[in-house]
N, C-alpha and C positions, 0 to 999 in steps of 0.2 A: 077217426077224425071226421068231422062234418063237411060241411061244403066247402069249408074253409081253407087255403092254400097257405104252404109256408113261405114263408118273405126269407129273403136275403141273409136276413141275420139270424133265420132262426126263429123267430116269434109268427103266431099265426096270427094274420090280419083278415079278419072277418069284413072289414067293414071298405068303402071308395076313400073317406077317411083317411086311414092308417092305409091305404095305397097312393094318394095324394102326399103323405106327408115324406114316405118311403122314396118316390120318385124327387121330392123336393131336398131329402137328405143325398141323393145319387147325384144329382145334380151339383147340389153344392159339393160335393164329396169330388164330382168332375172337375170343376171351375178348380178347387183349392190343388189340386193334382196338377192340370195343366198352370197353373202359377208358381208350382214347388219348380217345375220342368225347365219352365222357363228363366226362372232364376238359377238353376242348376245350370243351364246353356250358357246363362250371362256369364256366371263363375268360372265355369271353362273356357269360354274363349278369353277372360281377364287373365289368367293362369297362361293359357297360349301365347296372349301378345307381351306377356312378363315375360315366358320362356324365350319367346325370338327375341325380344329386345336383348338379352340378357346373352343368346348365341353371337347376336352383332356384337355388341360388348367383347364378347371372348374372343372371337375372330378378328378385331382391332387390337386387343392386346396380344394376342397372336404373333401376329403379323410386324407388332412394335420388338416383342420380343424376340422372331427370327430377324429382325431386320439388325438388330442389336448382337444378337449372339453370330448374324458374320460379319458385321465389325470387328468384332474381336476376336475371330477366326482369322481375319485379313492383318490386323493387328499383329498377330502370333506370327502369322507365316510371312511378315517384315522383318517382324525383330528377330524371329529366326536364322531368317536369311543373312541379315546384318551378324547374328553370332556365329554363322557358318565363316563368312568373309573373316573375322575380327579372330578369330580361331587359324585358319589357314596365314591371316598377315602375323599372328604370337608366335606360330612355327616357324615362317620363313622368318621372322628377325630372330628369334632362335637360332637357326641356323646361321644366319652372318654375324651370331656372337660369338658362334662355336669358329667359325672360318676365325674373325678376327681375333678371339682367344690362341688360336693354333699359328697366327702371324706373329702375335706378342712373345710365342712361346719362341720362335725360331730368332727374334729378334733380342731376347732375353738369352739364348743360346749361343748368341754368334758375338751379341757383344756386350756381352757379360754384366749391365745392366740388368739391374734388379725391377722384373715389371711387377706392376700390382693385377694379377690377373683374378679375376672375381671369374670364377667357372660358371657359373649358374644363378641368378636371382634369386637372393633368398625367398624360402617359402611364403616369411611373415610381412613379407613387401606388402605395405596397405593401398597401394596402387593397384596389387593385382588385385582385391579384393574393395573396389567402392562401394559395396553396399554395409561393409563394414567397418567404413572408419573410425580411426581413433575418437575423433570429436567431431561432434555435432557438426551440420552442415552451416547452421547460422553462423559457428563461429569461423568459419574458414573466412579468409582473408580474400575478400574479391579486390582482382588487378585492378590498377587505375595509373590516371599519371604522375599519383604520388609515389607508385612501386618503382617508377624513371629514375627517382630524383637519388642523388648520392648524398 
């Protein structure tokens, strides 16, 4: 090779020339680099404040949804409670049917009257079962002061 040095890309540039134009491509080459960068920055922190926006977001509905689900934890451990109660009062009247079945019996014993003694609630009683009555709730007959009247 001659006096000449190799440039950047590869090609020999013999002349101030084709050094002038070499620094004039680096430069521009710098300039367009720091503008990719910077848009590249812009782009991430836009993606950032989507991301936080969008964690606020979920930590509101969050918070909507634990606030909801012990509602209805609190809900459950009422109505619970209430079929604990509604359970222990079934037994004891149970029980003073059984007492009063065992008075009708001694009494249907002693004086010889014929009792009508039902031992037990039938199973198909649709009272013990409300969520499955015979007919529709619309059509049940709501009380009023017409239900008084003879």
């Amino acid at each position: 090779m001659s006096s000449s040095s190799l440039s950047p890309a590869g090609r020999t540039s013999g002349s101030d020339g084709d050094s002038a134009a070499d620094t004039h491509r680096r430069e521009k080459r710098r300039l367009s680099n720091r503008e990719s960068a910077r848009r590249s920055r812009l782009r991430k922190q836009q993606h950032l404040d989507e991301l936080v926006q969008e964690v606020a977001r979920l930590q509101a509905e969050n918070a909507r949804v634990a606030a909801r689900a012990a509602d209805i934890a609190s809900q459950y451990a009422r109505v619970e409670q209430e079929n604990t109660v509604l359970r222990a009062r079934a037994a004891e009247l149970g029980d003073r049917l059984r007492s009063v079945n065992e008075v009708l019996r001694v009494v249907e014993e002693f004086s010889g009257v014929a009792m009508d003694i039902q031992e037990e609630i039938p199973a198909d009683d649709p009272l013990l079962r409300p969520w499955q009555l015979p007919y529709p709730a619309a059509a049940m007959p709501i009380g009023g002061a017409h239900m008084l009247q003879y």
